[in-house]
N, C-alpha and C positions, 0 to 999 in steps of 0.2 A: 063567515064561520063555517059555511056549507063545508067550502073548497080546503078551510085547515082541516076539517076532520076526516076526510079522505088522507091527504098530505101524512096527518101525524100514522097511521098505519105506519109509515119508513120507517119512523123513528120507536115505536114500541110494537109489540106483537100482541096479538091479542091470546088468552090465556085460554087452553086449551090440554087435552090428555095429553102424558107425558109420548114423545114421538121417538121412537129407537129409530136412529138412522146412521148405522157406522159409515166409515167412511168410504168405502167403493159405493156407495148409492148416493152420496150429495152429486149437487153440482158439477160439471167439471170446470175450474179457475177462467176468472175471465179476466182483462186487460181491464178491468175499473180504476179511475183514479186515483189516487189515494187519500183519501181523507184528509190529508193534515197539509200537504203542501199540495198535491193535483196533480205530482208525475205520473208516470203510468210505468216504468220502468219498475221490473219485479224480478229479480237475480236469482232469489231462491223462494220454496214455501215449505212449511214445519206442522206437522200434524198432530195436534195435542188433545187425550182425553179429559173424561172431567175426573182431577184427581182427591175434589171436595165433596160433592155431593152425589159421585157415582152414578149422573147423568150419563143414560147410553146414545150418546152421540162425539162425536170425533172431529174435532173444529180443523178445520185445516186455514192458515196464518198466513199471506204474502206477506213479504217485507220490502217495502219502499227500497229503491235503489238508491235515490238521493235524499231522502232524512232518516232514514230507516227504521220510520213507525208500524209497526204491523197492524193489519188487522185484515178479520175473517174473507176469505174469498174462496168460493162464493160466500154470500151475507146468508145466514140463516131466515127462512120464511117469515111472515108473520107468524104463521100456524106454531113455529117450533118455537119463538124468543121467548112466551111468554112462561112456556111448557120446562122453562130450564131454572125457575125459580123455586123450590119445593117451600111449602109452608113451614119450613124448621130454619129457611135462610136467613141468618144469623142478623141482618141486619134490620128487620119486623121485630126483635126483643129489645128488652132495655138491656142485656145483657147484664153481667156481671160488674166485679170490682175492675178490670181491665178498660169495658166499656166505659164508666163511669168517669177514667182517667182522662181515654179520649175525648169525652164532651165537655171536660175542665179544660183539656190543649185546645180543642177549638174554639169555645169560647174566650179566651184568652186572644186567640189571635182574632175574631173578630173584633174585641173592644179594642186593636191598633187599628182595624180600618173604618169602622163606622162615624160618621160623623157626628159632632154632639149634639147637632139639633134633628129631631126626632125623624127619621129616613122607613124607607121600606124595605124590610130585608129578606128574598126571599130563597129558600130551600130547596134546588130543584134535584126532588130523588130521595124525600124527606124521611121515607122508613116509617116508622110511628110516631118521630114527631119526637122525641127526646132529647135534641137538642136543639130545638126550638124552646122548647119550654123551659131548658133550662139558660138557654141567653136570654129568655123573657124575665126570670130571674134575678138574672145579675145585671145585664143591659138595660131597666126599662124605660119606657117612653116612646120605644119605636113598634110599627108593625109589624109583624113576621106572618109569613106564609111560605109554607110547605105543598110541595105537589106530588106524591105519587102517584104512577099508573095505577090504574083501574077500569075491568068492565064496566062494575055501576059505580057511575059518577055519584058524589056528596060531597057536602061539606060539612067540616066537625071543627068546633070551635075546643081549644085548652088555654090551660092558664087562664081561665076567670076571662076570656075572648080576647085573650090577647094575641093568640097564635088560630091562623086560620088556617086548617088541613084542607086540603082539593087533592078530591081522589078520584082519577078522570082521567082523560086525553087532554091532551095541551090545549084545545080549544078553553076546555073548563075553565085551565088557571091563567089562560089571556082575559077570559071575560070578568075573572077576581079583578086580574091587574089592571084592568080598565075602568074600575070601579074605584082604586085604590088612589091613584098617581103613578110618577114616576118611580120607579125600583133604585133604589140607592146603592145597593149592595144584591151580586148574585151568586148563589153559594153554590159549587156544584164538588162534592167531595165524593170521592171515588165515585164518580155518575160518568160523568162526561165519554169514561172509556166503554159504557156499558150501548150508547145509543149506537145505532148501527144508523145513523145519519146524523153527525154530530154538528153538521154545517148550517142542515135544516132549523133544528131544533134553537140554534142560537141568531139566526136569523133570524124565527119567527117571535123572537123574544128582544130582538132590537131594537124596534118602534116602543115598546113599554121603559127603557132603560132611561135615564137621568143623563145626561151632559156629565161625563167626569164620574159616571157610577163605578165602582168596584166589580172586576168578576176573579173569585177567588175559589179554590179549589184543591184537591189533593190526587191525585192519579198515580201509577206506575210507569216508569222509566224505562224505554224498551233497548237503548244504550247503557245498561248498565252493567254493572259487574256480579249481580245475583243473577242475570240472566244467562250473563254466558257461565258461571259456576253451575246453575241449574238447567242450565237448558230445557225442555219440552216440559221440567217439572217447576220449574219457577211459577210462582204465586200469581206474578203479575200477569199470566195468562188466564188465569179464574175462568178455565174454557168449562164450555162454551158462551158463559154470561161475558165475557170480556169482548167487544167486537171490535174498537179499534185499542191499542196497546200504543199512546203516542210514546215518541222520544223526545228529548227536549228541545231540539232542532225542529221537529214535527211539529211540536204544542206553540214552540214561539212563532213560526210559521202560519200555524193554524188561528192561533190570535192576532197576528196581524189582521188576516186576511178577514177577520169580521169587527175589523176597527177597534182595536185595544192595541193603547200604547205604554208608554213607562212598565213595560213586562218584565219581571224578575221571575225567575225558577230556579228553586236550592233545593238540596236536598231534604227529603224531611225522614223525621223520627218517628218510625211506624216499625215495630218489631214482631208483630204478629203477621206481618209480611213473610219476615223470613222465618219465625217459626210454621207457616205453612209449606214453605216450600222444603224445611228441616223433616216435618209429617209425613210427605209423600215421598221420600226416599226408598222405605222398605215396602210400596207397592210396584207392583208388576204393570199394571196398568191403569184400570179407572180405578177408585177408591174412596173413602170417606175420611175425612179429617173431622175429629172431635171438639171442637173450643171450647171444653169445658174437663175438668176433674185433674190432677196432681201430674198427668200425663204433658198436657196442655202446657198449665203453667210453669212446669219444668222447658218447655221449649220455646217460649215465652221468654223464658229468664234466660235461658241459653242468648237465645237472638239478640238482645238486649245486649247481651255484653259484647257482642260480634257487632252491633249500630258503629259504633266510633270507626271502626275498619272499613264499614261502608262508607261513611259520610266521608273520610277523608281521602278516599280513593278517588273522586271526582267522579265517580259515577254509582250515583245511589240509584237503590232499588224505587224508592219512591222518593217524589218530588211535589213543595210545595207553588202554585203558580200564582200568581196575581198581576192583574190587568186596570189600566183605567180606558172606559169606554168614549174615543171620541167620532162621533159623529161625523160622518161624511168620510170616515179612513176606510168604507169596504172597498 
């Protein structure tokens, strides 16, 4: 456990004052592999501010030559990943009536993948836990555990102990899951593109997974057709928290490569997608987008009826994936 919590560092940053660092002062890009498939080949790179929470730093994006998933190069510090999440980041609330829709579509697709006899389901990237509690709800019988980062480690039980929160370093939620069994189901919903070592972290959660376990999740699609409509302002760059942006050649690539087979990825029905990237239009540069008041929901509504045009283009803005994990395919 020593040697993981050194390790996890890569994968989360440790929380600190917020760090102004435009862009002539990062790094300058280095030849690192790429995340999703391991080329090194990198054609072009795209400099994106933060146009949500008016974060004063400047992410600059390689793009994969052969699957053309981007993500951050150079990787933002420890010092700085933690420093890019403000305490109003939208997804620590229960949010609204919007919110509320989405953890009825999630839940929903989890009860196609859980199996009937009672499994472990866990949440990695879990927010405060609100749709845990609410699949502990409609689901019951199984365990659910939730992980998000945190300096100080805890655990907090919801739902009358049915849902267990670990708020920690990954060390934390290996030593739950060792406690627990095998993991039946692993949920990683808009996470997966946030860790700035995405290989690491699914790695180090291999040995805990079931024969035939589930990994399911929701991400943004860095081949799609919101991105090239939006370019540097598209959503699914959520810079600087967005560190790798897979594609879907990337993501199927990426899941092979830690042993998940029968991999399907469609498009999915997420419109608050593109009403972010609708928000940041009439800024100049960095900016703040509002998720809440008659503003909002008007762009909301808008996006909504623009989805069908997305989905049926063959290249949606965001994409659902699902994996089953076998053993011995890394």
């Amino acid at each position: 456990m020593t040697t993981m919590t050194n390790l996890e560092l890569k994968a989360f940053g440790a929380h600190e004052m917020s760090v102004r660092t435009p862009l002539d002062e990062v790094d300058a890009p280095t030849s690192s592999p790429c995340p999703a498939c391991g080329a090194t080949s990198i054609p072009r790179f795209v400099s994106v501010p933060d146009h949500e929470y008016a974060v004063a730093y400047v992410a600059r994006y390689a793009r994969c030559g052969m699957c053309k998933t981007e993500y951050q190069n150079p990787m933002p510090s420890e010092s700085q990943l933690g420093s890019f999440y403000p305490p109003t980041y939208h997804s620590m609330s229960n949010g609204g009536w919007l919110m509320e829709k989405r953890r009825a579509m999630r839940v929903a697709r989890l009860k196609k993948l859980v199996a009937p006899k009672p499994s472990v389901i866990v949440d990695y990237g879990c927010g405060n836990g609100s749709f845990l509690v609410a699949a502990a709800r409609h689901l019951p019988g199984h365990r659910y555990i939730g992980f998000e980062y945190s300096e100080a480690p805890e655990s907090v039980l919801l739902a009358e102990g049915k849902v267990t929160i670990v708020r920690g370093q990954l060390p934390h939620l290996l030593a739950e899951l060792a406690a627990v069994g095998e993991v039946g189901v692993l949920i990683m919903n808009h996470v997966v593109e946030h860790l700035p070592d995405p290989s690491f972290v699914l790695s180090a959660l291999a040995p805990y997974l079931a024969e035939g376990s589930i990994f399911d999740g929701q991400t943004p699609n860095a081949d799609s057709l919101e991105h090239r409509l939006f370019g540097s302002r598209w959503s699914g760059y959520h810079a600087p928290r967005h560190t790798v942006v897979f594609s879907r050649q990337g993501l199927n690539r990426f899941m092979e490569r830690h042993g998940y087979v029968d991999i399907s990825i469609r498009g999915a029905f997420n419109p608050a997608g593109v009403a972010v990237s609708l928000a940041t239009l009439p800024q100049r540069a960095e900016g703040l987008v509002v998720r809440k008041g008659p503003a909002w929901f008007a762009l909301v509504a808008l996006a909504a009826g623009l989805m069908p045009l997305d989905l049926i283009s063959g290249l949606p803005g965001m994409i659902n994936f699902v994996g089953r994990f076998k053993r011995g395919q890394q």
